[in-house]
C-alpha positions in Angstrom: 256.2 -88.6 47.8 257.1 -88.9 44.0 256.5 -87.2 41.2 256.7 -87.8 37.7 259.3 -86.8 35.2 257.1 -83.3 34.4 256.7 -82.7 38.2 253.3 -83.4 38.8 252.3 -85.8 42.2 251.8 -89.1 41.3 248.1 -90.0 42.1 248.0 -93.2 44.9 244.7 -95.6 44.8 243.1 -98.3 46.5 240.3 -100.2 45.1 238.2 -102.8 46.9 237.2 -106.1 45.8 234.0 -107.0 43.8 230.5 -105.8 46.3 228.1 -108.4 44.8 225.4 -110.6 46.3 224.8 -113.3 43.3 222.6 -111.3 41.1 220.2 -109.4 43.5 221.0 -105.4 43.4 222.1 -103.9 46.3 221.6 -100.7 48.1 224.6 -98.9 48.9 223.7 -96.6 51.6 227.2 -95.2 53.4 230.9 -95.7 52.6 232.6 -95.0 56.2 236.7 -94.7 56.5 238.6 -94.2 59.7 241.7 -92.6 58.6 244.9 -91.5 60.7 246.3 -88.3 59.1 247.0 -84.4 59.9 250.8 -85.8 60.2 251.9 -83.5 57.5 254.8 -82.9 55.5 257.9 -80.9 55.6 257.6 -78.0 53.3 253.2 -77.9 53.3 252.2 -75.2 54.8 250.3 -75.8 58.0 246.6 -75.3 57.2 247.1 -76.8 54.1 243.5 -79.3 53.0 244.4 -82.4 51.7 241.6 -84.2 49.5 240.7 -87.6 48.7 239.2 -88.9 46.1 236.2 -91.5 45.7 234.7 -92.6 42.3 232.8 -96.3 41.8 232.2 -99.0 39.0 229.5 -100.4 38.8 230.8 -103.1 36.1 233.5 -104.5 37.7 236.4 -102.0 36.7 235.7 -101.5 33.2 234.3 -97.8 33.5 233.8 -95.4 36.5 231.3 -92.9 37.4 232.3 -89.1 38.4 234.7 -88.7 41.1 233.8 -86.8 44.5 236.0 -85.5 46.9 236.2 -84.9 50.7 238.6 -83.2 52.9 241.1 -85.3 54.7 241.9 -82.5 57.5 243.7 -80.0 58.7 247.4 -80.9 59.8 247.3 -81.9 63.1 243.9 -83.5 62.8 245.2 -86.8 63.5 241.6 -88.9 63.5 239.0 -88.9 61.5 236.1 -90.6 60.3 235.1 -90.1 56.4 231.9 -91.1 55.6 230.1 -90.6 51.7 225.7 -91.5 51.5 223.6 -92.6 49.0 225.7 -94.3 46.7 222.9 -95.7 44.8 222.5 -99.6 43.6 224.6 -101.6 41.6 224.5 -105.7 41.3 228.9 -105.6 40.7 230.6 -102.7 42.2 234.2 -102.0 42.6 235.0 -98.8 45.0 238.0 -96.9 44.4 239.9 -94.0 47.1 242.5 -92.0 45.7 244.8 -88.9 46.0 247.9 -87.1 45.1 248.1 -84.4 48.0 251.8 -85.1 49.4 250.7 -86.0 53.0 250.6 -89.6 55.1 247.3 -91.2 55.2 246.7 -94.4 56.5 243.4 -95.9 56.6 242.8 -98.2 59.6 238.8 -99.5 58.6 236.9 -99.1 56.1 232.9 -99.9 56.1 229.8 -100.5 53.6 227.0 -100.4 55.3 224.6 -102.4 52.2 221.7 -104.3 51.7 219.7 -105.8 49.7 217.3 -104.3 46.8 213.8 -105.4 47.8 
């Protein structure tokens, strides 16, 4: 895992395409991630929590909205299932996962369960 030239972890990101549904708001109820992890990394003490990061846009990218975290287990917790509620409405928004905990993290689906604003 790199590091920059001060020796701080790079951060990693992901972001997910545009959620829109023409110009109708929608409800965005659950953000659900089936990760592999727990493989660890030589030198990180076992026990060690790794955290991931989630903050959202809701104009496309231009700005973003407080980030929250959740654990991403244990080493030797190979599967799991991340899941963040009530994420409000937007009409345009762009979802973003991030981290800079040295550890292998591999996300194998990703869902939004969404609908839309009455």
């Amino acid at each position: 895992f790199a590091e920059d030239v001060d020796g701080r972890p790079l951060r990693w990101f992901r972001r997910s395409p545009s959620v829109v549904n023409e110009t109708d708001y929608v409800f965005h109820r659950r953000l659900a991630m089936l990760a592999i992890v727990g493989e660890g990394t030589p030198g990180i003490a076992r026990g060690y929590d790794p955290q991931l990061m989630l903050r959202y846009s809701d104009n496309g990218g231009r700005t973003w909205g407080t980030e929250v975290q959740a654990s991403l287990g244990a080493q030797g917790n190979y599967d799991i299932e991340l899941q963040f509620f009530q994420l409000g409405m937007a009409r345009n928004r762009v979802y973003e996962l991030s981290g800079t905990d040295p550890v292998i993290t591999s996300f194998t689906e990703v869902y939004l369960h969404a609908e839309k604003a009455a």
